[in-house]
C-alpha positions as a printed NumPy array, in Angstrom:
array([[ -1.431,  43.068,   3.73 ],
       [ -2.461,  44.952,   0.161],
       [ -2.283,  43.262,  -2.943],
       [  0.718,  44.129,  -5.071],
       [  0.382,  46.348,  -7.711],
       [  0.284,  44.326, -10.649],
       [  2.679,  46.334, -12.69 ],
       [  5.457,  44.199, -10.765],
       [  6.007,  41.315, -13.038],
       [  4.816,  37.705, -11.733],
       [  8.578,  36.953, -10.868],
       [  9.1  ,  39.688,  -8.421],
       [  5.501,  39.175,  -6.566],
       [  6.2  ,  35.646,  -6.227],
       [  9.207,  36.275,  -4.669],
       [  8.326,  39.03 ,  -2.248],
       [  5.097,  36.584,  -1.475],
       [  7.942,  34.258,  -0.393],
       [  9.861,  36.319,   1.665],
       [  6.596,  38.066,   3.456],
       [  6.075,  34.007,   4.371],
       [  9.798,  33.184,   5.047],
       [ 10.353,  32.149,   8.671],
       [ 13.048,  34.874,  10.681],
       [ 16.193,  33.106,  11.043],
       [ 16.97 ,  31.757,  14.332],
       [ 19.167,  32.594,  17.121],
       [ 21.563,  29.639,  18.569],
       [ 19.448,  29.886,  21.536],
       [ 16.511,  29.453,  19.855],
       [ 18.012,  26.65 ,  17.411],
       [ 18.931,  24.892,  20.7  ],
       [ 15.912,  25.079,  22.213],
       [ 14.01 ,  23.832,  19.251],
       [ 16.556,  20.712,  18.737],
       [ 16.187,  20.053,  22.507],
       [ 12.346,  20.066,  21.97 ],
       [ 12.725,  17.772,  18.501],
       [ 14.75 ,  15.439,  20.632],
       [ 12.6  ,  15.028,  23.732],
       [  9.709,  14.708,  21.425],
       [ 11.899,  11.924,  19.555],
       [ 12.606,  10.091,  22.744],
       [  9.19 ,  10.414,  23.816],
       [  7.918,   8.751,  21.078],
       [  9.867,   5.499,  21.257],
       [  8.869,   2.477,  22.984],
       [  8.709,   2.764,  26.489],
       [ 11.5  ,  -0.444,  27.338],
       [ 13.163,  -0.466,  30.841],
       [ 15.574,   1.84 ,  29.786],
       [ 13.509,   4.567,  29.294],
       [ 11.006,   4.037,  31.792],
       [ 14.24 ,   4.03 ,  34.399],
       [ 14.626,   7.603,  32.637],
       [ 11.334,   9.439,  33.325],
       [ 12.521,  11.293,  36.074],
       [ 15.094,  12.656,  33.957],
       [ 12.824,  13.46 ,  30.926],
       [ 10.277,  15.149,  33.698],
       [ 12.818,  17.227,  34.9  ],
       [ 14.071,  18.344,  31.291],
       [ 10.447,  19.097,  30.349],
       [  9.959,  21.327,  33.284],
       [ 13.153,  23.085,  32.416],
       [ 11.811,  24.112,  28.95 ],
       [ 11.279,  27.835,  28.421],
       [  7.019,  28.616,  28.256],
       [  5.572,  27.588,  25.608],
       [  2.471,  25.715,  23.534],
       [  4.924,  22.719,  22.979],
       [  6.345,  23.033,  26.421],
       [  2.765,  22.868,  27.882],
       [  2.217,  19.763,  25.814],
       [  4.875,  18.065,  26.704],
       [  4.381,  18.712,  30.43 ],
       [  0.672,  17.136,  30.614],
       [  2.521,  13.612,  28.619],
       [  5.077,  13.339,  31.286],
       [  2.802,  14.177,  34.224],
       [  0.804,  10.795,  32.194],
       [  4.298,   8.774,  31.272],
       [  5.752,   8.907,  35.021],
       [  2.131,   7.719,  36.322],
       [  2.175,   4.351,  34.817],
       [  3.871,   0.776,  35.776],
       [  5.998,  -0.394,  33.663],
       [  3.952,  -2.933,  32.301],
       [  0.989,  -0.768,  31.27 ],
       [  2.897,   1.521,  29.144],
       [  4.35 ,  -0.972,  27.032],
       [  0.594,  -2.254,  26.654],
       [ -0.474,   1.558,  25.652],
       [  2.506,   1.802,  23.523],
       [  1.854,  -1.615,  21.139],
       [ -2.014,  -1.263,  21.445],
       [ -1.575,   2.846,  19.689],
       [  1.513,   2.344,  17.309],
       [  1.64 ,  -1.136,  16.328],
       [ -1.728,  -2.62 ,  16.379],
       [ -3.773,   1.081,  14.648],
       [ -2.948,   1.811,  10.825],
       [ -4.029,   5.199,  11.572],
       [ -1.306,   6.21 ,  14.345],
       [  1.685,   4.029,  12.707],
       [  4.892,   6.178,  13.402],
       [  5.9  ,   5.208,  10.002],
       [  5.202,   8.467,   8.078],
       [  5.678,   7.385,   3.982],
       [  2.483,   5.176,   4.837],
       [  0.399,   8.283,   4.925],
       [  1.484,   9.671,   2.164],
       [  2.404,   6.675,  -0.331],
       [  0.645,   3.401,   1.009],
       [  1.416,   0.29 ,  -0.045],
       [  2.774,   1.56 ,  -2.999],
       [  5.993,   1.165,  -5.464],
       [  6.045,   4.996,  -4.624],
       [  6.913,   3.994,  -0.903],
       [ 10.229,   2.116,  -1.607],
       [ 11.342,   5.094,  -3.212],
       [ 10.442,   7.201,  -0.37 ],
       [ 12.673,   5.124,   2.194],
       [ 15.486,   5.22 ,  -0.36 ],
       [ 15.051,   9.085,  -0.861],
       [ 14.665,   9.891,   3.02 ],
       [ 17.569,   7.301,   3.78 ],
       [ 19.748,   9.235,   1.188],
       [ 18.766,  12.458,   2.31 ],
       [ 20.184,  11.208,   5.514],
       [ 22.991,   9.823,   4.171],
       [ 24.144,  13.143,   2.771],
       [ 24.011,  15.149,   6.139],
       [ 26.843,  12.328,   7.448],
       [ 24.162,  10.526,   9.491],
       [ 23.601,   6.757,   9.365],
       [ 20.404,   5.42 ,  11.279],
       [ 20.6  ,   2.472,  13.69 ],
       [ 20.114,  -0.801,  12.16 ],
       [ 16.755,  -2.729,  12.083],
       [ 14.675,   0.325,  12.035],
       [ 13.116,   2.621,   8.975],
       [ 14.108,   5.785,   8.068],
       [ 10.9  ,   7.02 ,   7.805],
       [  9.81 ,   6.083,  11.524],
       [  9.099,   9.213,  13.401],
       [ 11.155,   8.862,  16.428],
       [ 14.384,   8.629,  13.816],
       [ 12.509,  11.798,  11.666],
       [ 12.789,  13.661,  14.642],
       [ 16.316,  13.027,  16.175],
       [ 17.685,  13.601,  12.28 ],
       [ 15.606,  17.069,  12.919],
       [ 17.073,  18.206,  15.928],
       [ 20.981,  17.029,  14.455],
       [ 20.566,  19.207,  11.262],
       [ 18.158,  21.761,  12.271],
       [ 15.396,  23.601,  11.005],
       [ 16.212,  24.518,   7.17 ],
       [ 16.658,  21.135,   5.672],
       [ 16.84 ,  18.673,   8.716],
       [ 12.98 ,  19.568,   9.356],
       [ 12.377,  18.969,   5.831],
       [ 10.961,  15.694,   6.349],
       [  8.451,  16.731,   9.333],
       [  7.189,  19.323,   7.308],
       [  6.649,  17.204,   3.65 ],
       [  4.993,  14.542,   6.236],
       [  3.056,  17.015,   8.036],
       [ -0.562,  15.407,   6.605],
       [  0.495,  11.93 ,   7.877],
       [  1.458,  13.858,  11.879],
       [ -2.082,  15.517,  11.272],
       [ -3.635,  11.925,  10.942],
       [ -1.334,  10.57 ,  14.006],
       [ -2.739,  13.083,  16.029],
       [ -6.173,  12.971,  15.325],
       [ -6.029,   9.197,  15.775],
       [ -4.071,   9.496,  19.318],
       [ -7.073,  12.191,  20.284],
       [ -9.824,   9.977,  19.202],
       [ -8.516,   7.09 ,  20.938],
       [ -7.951,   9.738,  24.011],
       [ -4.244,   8.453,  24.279],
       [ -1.597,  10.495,  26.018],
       [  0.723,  10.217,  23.352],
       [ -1.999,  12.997,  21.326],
       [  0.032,  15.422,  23.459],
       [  3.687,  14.587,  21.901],
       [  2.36 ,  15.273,  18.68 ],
       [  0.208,  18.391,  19.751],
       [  3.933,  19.545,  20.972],
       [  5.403,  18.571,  17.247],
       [  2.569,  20.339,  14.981],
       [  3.167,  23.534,  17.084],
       [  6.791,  23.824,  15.61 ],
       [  5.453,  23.408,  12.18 ],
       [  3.891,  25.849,  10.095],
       [ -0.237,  26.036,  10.336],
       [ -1.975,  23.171,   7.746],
       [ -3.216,  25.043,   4.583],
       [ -6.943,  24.131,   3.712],
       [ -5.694,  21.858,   0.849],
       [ -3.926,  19.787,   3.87 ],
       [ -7.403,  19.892,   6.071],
       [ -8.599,  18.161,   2.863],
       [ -6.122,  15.681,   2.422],
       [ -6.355,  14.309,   5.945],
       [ -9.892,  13.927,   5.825],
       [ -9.755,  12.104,   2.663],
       [ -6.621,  10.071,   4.506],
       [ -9.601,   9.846,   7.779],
       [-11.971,   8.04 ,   5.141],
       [-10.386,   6.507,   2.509],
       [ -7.18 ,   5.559,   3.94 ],
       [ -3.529,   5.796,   1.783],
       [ -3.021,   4.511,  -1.734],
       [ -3.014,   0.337,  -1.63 ],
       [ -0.955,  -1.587,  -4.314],
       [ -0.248,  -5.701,  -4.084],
       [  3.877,  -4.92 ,  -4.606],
       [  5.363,  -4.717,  -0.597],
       [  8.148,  -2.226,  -0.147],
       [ 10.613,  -3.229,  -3.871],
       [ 12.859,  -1.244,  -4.854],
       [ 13.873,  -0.612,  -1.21 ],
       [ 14.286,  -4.511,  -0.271],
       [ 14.81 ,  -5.367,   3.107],
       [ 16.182,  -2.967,   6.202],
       [ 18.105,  -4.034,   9.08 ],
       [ 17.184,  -7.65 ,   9.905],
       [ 14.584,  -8.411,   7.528],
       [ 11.598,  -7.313,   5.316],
       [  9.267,  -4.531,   7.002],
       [  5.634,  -5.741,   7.034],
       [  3.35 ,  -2.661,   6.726],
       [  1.989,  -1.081,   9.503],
       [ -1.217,  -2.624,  11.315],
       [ -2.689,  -6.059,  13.071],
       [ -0.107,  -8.205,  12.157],
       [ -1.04 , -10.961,   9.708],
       [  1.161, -14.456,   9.344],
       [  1.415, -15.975,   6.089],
       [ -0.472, -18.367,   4.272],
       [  1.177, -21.995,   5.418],
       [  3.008, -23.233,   2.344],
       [  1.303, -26.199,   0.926],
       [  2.326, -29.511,   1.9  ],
       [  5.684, -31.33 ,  -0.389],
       [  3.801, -33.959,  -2.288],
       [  6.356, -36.526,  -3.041],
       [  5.881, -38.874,  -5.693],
       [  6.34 , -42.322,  -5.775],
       [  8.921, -44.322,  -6.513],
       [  9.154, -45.301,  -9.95 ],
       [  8.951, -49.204, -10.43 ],
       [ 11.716, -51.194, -10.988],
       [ 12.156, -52.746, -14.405],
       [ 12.5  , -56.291, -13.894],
       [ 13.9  , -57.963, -16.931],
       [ 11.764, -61.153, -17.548],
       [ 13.262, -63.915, -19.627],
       [ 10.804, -65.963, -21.743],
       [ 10.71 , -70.186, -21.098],
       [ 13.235, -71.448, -23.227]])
């Protein structure tokens, strides 16, 4: 594309810029077929209990229904994995990548806030956002958990629905380079995901390698403002760390009696 002539004042370019970048609008079939992908990417994504393992046949078939495409292809080689496995070793696979690795938590403010006071504000935001749209999440689980990112997606669609997945897109990057290093199917779900977002810039290549060595932003302050969610304070991501034993009730003695003593008359 040619530069614009820059006798077009700054306003106009900028604006032109944005509509030369603006996605087309979609079609309902299109829409539909992009929430159907969202949500089998959502369910894909959550932990593999008897219910859903029952269900693979049904998620098989759905992927194989999906129109050709890079997600589509994707999502075929993690099912051809996911109906593979017992039972049993996919809940090990599951715990062992999401719960027990900082670097592929499904939580996505992590990535981008850490530890941080910045991070309660994040849930609060993303649960308000939600909030707004007329959508409550289930109880006793984050609104900034992927799985629930994703089904919110396919509900309100692409404009502001997808907003999330696209602020978080750094964070999926990291998810999905962890997942490949670790050669885990689950790299495939999120190959599927990144192909319905819009191609990193350089200045997010940066960021995630900076994320790959450094790690996010660390602060000694927990979640506050946002409190507690569902049934109880959310630890942070990672190996999961009791807490120091409180130290022992030292009770003190008694206090003597006085004992009035009368002097010999």
């Amino acid at each position: 594309m040619s530069p614009l002539p820059a006798t077009i004042p700054a306003l106009v370019r900028t604006r032109v810029r944005a509509a030369v970048r603006r996605r087309a609008r979609l079609t309902p079939e299109e829409a539909e077929a992009r929430a159907l992908l969202l949500r089998l990417c959502s369910l894909l994504l959550q932990y593999p209990d008897a219910e859903l393992a029952s269900a693979r046949p049904e998620l098989t078939a759905a992927v194989e229904a999906l129109p050709p495409s890079p997600a589509a292809g994707h999502l075929a080689a993690h099912t051809t994995w996911l109906s593979a496995q017992e039972p049993e070793a996919l809940e090990r696979h599951y715990v062992e990548m999401f719960d027990l690795r900082r670097k592929s938590s499904l939580y996505l403010t992590y990535y981008l806030h850490g530890d941080t006071r910045r991070r309660g504000m994040a849930l609060l935001t993303l649960n308000q956002r939600y909030r707004a749209a007329g959508w409550d999440t289930a109880a006793g689980e984050l609104p900034d958990h992927l799985p629930v990112v994703l089904e919110f997606a396919a509900l309100a669609g692409p404009g502001g629905g997808e907003a999330p997945l696209r602020q978080h897109r750094r964070g999926l990057e990291l998810i999905h380079r962890a997942l490949t290093d670790a050669n885990s199917p689950y790299r495939h779900v999120l190959a599927a995901l990144l192909t319905l977002l819009p191609p990193p810039t350089d200045a997010d290549r940066a960021a995630v390698a900076l994320l790959v060595a450094e790690g996010p932003p660390n602060e000694e302050v927990g979640l506050d403002p946002y409190g507690t969610y569902g049934q109880g304070e959310f630890a942070p991501p990672g190996t999961f760390v009791p807490p120091m034993p409180a130290p022992a009730t030292q009770v003190p003695p008694a206090a003597p009696t006085a004992t009035r003593t009368e002097g010999t008359r």
